[in-house]
C-alpha positions in Angstrom: -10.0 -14.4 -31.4 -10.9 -11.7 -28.8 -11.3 -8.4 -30.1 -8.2 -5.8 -29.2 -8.7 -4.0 -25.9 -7.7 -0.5 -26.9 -7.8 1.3 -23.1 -5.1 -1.9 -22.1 -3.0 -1.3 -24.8 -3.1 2.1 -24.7 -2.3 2.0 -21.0 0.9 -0.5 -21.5 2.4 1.0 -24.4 2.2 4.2 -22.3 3.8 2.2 -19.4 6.8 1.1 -21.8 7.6 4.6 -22.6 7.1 6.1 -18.7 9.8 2.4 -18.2 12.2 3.7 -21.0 12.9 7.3 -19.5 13.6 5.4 -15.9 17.2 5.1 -17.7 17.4 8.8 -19.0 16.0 9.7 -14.9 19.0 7.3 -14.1 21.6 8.8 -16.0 20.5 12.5 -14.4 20.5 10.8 -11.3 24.0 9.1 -11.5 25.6 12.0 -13.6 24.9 14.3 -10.6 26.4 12.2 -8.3 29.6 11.4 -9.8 32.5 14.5 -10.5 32.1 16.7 -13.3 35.6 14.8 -14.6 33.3 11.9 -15.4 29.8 13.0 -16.1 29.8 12.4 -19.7 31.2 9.0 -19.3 28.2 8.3 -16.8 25.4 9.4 -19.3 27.3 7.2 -22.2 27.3 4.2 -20.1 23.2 4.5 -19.8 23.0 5.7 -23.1 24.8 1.9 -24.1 22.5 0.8 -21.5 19.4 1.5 -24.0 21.0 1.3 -27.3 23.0 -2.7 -26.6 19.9 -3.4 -25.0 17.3 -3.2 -27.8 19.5 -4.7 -30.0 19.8 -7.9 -27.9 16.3 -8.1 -27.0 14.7 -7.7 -30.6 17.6 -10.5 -31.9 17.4 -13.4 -29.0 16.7 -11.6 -25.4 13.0 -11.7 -25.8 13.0 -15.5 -26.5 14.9 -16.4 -24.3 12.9 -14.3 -21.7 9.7 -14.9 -22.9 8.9 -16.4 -26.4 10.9 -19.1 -26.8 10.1 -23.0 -25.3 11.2 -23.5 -21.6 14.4 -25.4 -21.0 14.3 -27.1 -17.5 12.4 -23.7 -15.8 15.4 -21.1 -16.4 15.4 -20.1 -19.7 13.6 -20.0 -23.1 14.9 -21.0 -26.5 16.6 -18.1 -27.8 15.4 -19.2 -31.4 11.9 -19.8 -31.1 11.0 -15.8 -31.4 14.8 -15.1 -32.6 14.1 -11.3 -34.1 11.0 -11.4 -33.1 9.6 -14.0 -35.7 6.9 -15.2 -33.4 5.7 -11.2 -32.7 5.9 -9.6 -35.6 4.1 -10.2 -39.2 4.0 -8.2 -42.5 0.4 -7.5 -43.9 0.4 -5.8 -47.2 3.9 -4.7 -46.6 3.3 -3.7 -43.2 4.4 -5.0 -40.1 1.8 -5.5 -37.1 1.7 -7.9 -34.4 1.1 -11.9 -34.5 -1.7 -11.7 -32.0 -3.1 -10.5 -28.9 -1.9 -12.1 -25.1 -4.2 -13.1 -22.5 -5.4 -8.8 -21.8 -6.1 -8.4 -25.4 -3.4 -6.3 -26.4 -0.8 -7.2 -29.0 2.1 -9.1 -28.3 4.6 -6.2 -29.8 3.5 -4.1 -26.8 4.7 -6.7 -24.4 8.1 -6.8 -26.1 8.4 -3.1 -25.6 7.2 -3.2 -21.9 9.5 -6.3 -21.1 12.8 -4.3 -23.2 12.3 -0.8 -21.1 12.8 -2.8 -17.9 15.5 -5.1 -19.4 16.9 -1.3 -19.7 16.6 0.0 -16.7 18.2 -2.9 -14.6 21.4 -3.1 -16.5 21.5 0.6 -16.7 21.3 0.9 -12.5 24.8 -1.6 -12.4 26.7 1.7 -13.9 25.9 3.6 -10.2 28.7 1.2 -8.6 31.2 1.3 -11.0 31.2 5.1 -11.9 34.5 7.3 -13.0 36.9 4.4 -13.7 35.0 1.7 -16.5 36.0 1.9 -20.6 33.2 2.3 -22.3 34.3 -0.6 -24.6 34.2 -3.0 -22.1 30.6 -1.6 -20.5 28.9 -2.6 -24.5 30.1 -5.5 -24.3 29.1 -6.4 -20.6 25.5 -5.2 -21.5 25.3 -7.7 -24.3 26.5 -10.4 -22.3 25.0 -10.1 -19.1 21.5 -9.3 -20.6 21.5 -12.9 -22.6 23.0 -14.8 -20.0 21.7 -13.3 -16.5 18.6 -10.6 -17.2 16.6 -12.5 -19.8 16.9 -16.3 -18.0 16.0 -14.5 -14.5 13.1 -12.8 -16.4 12.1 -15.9 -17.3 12.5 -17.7 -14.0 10.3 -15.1 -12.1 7.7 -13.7 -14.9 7.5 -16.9 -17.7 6.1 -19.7 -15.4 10.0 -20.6 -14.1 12.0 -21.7 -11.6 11.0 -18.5 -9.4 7.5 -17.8 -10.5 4.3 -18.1 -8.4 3.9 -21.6 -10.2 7.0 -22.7 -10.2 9.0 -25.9 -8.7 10.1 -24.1 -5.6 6.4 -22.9 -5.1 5.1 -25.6 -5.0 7.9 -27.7 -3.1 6.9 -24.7 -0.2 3.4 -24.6 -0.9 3.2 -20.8 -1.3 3.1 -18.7 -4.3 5.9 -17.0 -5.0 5.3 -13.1 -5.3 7.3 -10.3 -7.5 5.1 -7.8 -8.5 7.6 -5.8 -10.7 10.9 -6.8 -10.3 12.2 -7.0 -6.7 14.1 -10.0 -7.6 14.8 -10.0 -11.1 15.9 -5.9 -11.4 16.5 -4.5 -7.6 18.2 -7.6 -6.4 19.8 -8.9 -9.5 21.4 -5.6 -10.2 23.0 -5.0 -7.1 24.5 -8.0 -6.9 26.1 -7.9 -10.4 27.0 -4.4 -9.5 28.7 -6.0 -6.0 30.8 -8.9 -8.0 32.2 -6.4 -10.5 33.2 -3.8 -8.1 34.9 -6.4 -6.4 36.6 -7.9 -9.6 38.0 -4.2 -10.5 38.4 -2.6 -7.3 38.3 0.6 -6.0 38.5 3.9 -7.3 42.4 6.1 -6.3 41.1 8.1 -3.3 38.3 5.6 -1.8 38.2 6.2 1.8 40.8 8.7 2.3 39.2 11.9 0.1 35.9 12.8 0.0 33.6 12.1 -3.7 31.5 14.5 -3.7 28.5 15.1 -6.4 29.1 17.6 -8.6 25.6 18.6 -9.8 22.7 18.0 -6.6 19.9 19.4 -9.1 20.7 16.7 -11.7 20.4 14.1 -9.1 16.7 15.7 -7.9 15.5 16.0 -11.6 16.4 12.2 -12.0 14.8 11.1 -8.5 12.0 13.3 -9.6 12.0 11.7 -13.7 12.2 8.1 -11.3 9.1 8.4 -9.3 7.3 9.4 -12.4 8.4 6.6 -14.6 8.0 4.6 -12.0 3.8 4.5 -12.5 4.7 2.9 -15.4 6.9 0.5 -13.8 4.6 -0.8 -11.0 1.0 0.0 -12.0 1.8 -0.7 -15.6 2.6 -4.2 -14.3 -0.8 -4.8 -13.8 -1.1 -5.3 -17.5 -3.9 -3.8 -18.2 -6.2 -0.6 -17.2 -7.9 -1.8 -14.0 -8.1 -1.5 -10.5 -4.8 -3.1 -10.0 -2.8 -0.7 -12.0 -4.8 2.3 -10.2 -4.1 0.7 -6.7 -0.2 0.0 -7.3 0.3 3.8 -8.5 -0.8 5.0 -4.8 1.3 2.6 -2.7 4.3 3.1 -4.7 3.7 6.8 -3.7 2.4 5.5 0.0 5.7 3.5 0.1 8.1 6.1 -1.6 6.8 9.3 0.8 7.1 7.1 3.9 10.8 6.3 2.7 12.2 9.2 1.6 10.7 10.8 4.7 12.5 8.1 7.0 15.6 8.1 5.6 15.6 12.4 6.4 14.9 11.6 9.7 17.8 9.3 9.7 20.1 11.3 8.4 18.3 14.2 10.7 19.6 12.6 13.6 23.0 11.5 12.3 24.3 14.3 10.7 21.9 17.4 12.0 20.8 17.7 8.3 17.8 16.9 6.0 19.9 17.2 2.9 18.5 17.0 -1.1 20.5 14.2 -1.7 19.5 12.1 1.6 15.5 13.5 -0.1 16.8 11.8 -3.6 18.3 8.5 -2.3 14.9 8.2 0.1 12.7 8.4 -2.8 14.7 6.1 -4.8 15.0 3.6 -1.8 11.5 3.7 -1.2 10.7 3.1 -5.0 12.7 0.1 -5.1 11.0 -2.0 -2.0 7.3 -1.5 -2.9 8.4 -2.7 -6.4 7.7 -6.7 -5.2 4.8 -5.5 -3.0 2.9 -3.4 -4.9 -0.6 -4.9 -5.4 -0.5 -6.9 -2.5 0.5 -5.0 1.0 -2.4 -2.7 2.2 -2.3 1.0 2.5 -0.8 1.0 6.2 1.7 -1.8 5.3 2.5 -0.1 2.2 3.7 3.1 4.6 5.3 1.0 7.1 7.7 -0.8 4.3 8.1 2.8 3.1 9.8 4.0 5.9 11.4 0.3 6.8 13.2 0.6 3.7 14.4 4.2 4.1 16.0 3.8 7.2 17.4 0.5 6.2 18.9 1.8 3.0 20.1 4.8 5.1 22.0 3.0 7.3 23.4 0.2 4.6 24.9 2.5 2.4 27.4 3.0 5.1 28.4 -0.6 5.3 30.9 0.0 1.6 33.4 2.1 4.1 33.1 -0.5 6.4 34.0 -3.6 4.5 36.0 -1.6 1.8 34.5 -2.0 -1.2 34.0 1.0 -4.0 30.2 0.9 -4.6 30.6 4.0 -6.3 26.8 5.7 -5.8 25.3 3.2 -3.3 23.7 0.6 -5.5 23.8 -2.6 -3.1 23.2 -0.2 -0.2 20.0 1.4 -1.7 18.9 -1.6 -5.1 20.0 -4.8 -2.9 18.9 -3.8 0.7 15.9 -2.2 -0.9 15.0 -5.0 -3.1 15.8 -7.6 -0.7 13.7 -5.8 2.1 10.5 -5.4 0.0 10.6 -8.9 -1.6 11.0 -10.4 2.2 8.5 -8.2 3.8 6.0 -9.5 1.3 6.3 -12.6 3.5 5.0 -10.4 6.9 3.1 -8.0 4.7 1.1 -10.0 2.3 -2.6 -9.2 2.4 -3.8 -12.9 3.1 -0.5 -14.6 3.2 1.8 -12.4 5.1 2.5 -13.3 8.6 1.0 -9.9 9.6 -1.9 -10.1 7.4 -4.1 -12.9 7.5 -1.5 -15.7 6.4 0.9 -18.2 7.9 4.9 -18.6 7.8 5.4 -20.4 4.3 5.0 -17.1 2.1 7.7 -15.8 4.1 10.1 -18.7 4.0 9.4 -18.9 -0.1 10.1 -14.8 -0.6 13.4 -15.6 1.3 14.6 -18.7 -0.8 13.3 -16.9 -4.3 16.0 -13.7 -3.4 18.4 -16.3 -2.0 18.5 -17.9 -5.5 18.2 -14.7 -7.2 21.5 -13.4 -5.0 23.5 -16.7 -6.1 22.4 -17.1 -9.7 23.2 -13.1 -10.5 26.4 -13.9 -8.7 27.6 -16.5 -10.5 26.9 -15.3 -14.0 28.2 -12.0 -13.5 31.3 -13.5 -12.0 31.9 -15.3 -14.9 31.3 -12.7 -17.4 33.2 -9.8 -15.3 36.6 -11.6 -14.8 36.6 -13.0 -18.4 36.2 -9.2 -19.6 39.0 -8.3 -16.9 41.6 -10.9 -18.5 40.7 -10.2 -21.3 40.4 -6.3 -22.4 40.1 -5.3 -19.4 37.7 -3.0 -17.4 39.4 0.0 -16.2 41.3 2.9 -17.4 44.8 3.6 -15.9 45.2 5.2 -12.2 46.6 8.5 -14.5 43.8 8.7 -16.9 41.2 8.4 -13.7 42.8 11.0 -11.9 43.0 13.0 -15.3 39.0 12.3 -15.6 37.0 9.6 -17.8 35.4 11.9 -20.1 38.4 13.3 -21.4 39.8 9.7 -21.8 36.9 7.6 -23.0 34.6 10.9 -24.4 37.4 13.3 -25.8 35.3 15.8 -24.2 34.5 17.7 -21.5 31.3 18.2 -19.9 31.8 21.8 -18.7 34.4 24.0 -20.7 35.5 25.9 -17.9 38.2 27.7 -19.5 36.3 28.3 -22.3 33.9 30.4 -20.0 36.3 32.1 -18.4 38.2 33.2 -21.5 34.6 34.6 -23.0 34.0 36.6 -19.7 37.2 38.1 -20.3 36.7 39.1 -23.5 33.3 40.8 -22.2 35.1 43.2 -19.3 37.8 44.1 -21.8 
C-alpha cells in the first residue's frame, strides 16, 4: 500500500472545515437578508441544515453517494458503506480509516469533504423559502431530499455516473463531461429544488405589494465575506490534493468572483444610480457560484470574462421572480440556478482545449448543456415528489397570522432582538 501523503491530507481535511463554515457564512448571509421577525428561524433552518445532514450521511448518504456498488449509473447501494462500515475500522480500540484513495489520504477525510458540501447545498434551498417554513417540516425535508436527490446526483456527476466525464452520456457525445465542484450537483440542483417548493407553498402575505427589506446589511457582508473564504476550500480543495491544481483554482475563483461582483455594481450602477453593499454581497456570491464548474479549466482571461458574465446575468435574473410571480424569497434561482447554469455552459465556449473559444470544437458544449438539462429535470422531479407529500401531509407553512406575527416567535419562542427589553433598561438608566 502507498504510504500516507500528509501535505494532501492535511490540505483536504483543511478544505472540509473551510466547506463546513460555507453553511454558518450562509446562515449570516440569509439571516441578514430576511426581517428581524424571522432571523432566528433562518439560522435554525441552516443549523438543521448541518445537524440532519451528518446524521444521514454517516448512516446511508455516503454509500449511496460514493461507497456503495453502482446501480444502473445513478446511485450507490446505500448498504455497502451503511455507517460508514467500509471507512472506518477499530485498532486497539481506536477507530482510524480503512485505507487510503487514489491521493494517498484516508478515506475518512473524503467522507468529511463530500458531507460539508452535502451541507452547504441543502442549506442554500432555505434562501427561497425564508419567513414562512416550520422547522418540523424543513428536518424532515433535509433527510429526505439528501438520500433521494443530493447523494444519487453526487453520485451521477463525481462517482463514475450517469453525468460524470466517463459516463453513458459522455461517451454517447464524445466529450467529457466537466464539473469541477459542483455546478450541477449543488448550484443547479439547489435552485431548482428551491424553485419547485416555492411553487408548492407559495408566496409570502405582502409579495409584490410591500417592500422586504433586509434587516441586518453587515450580517449579509460578514457571510459573503465568510463565503469567498470557504469557498478556497470548496474549489481548490477539489483538486484533492496539494498541487498546482488546487493553487490555480484558488486564483480564478477570486479572478471570477472580482469580475462578478464588480459587474453586477455596474449593473445595478446604471439601474438604480447606486453601488449598494448588498448588490457588492450578491456579486460576490454570484460570481462564486459560476467559476464553481470552471475552475481548473477556463484560463485567467476567460476566468474574468465568466466573472463578469455571471454578475450581470444574475443581476438582471433575480428580477425575473416579480415578473412571473413567484416568492424566491432571497434570490436563489436568480443568483444559484442562473449562476450555476451559466458557468457549467460556458465551460462549453471556455474550456481550455475543448471550449468553443479555446482550442476545442462544439461537442463539449452540447454535453455541458444536456448534463444541467438532466440535472434541472432529475432535481425537479424528486423534489416535487418529496415537497407535495410533506405539504399533504404536515404541511409546510405556518398560518398567514403567525407569518405576519413573525416565525421566530412562532417556531423559536424567541426573539432575536428584545427591543422592549432595551428600551425598558435605558429607562431605567435616565431615571
Amino acid at each position: 500500500m502507498e504510504a500516507l501523503d500528509s501535505g494532501n491530507t492535511a490540505w483536504i481535511l483543511t478544505s472540509a472545515s473551510l466547506v463546513f463554515l460555507m453553511t454558518p457564512g450562509v446562515a449570516f448571509f440569509y439571516g441578514g437578508m430576511v426581517r428581524a421577525k424571522a432571523v432566528l428561524n433562518m439560522l435554525m433552518l441552516e443549523a438543521a441544515a448541518l445537524s440532519v445532514t451528518m446524521i444521514i450521511w454517516t448512516l446511508w448518504g455516503w454509500s449511496i453517494a460514493y461507497a456503495g456498488n453502482d446501480i444502473g449509473g445513478i446511485f450507490g447501494d446505500p448498504a455497502s458503506g451503511f455507517l460508514l462500515k467500509d471507512s472506518m475500522v477499530a485498532q486497539d480500540g481506536v477507530f482510524t480509516t480503512t485505507g487510503l484513495n487514489a491521493n494517498n489520504y484516508p478515506v475518512s477525510v473524503d467522507v468529511a469533504f463530500q458531507v460539508a458540501f452535502a451541507m452547504i447545498t441543502v442549506g442554500l434551498i432555505c434562501g427561497a423559502i425564508a419567513e414562512r417554513v416550520k422547522y418540523s417540516t424543513w428536518m424532515i425535508f433535509v433527510a429526505l431530499w439528501i438520500t433521494f436527490d443530493y447523494a444519487p446526483m453526487a453520485h451521477m456527476v463525481w462517482n463514475h455516473g450517469l453525468l460524470s466525464a466517463d459516463g453513458a452520456i459522455s461517451k454517447a457525445i464524445g466529450a467529457a463531461a466537466h464539473d469541477f465542484a459542483g455546478g450541477t450537483v449543488v448550484h443547479i440542483n439547489a435552485a431548482v429544488a428551491a424553485l419547485i417548493i416555492v411553487l408548492i407553498i407559495g408566496k409570502r402575505k405582502g409579495f409584490g405589494t410591500q417592500p422586504f427589506r433586509p434587516h441586518n446589511v453587515p450580517f449579509v457582508m460578514l457571510g459573503a465575506f465568510l463565503l469567498w473564504f470557504g469557498w478556497f476550500g470548496f474549489n481548490a480543495g477539489s483538486a484533492f490534493a496539494a498541487n498546482g491544481t488546487a493553487g490555480y483554482a484558488w486564483v480564478s475563483t477570486s479572478a471570477a468572483t472580482a469580475a462578478a461582483m464588480l459587474s453586477w455594481g455596474f449593473t445595478e450602477k446604471i439601474r438604480s444610480g447606486h453601488y449598494t453593499a448588498m448588490g457588492a454581497a450578491s456579486g460576490m456570491v454570484a460570481g462564486l457560484v459560476g467559476i464553481t464548474p470552471a475552475a481548473d479549466v477556463v484560463s485567467p482571461l476567460w476566468a474574468i470574462v465568466l466573472g463578469a458574465i455571471v454578475g450581470i446575468l444574475t443581476c438582471l435574473a433575480c428580477g425575473l421572480k416579480f415578473k412571473f410571480g413567484y416568492d424566491d424569497s432571497l434570490d436563489v434561482v436568480g443568483v444559484h440556478g442562473v449562476g450555476g447554469f451559466t458557468g457549467t455552459l460556458l465551460i462549453g465556449f471556455f474550456g481550455e482545449g475543448t471550449g468553443l473559444l479555446a482550442g476545442g470544437d462544439w461537442k463539449q458544449l452540447v454535453v455541458q448543456l444536456v448534463i444541467a438539462l438532466v440535472a434541472i429535470l432529475y432535481s425537479a422531479v424528486i423534489t416535487a415528489i418529496i415537497a407535495f407529500a410533506l405539504e399533504k401531509t404536515i404541511g409546510w407553512r405556518v398560518t398567514e397570522a403567525q407569518e405576519v406575527s413573525g416565525i421566530d416567535l412562532v417556531d423559536q419562542g424567541e426573539r432575536a432582538y428584545d427591543f422592549a427589553g432595551t428600551a425598558s433598561s435605558v429607562l431605567k438608566e435616565v431615571k
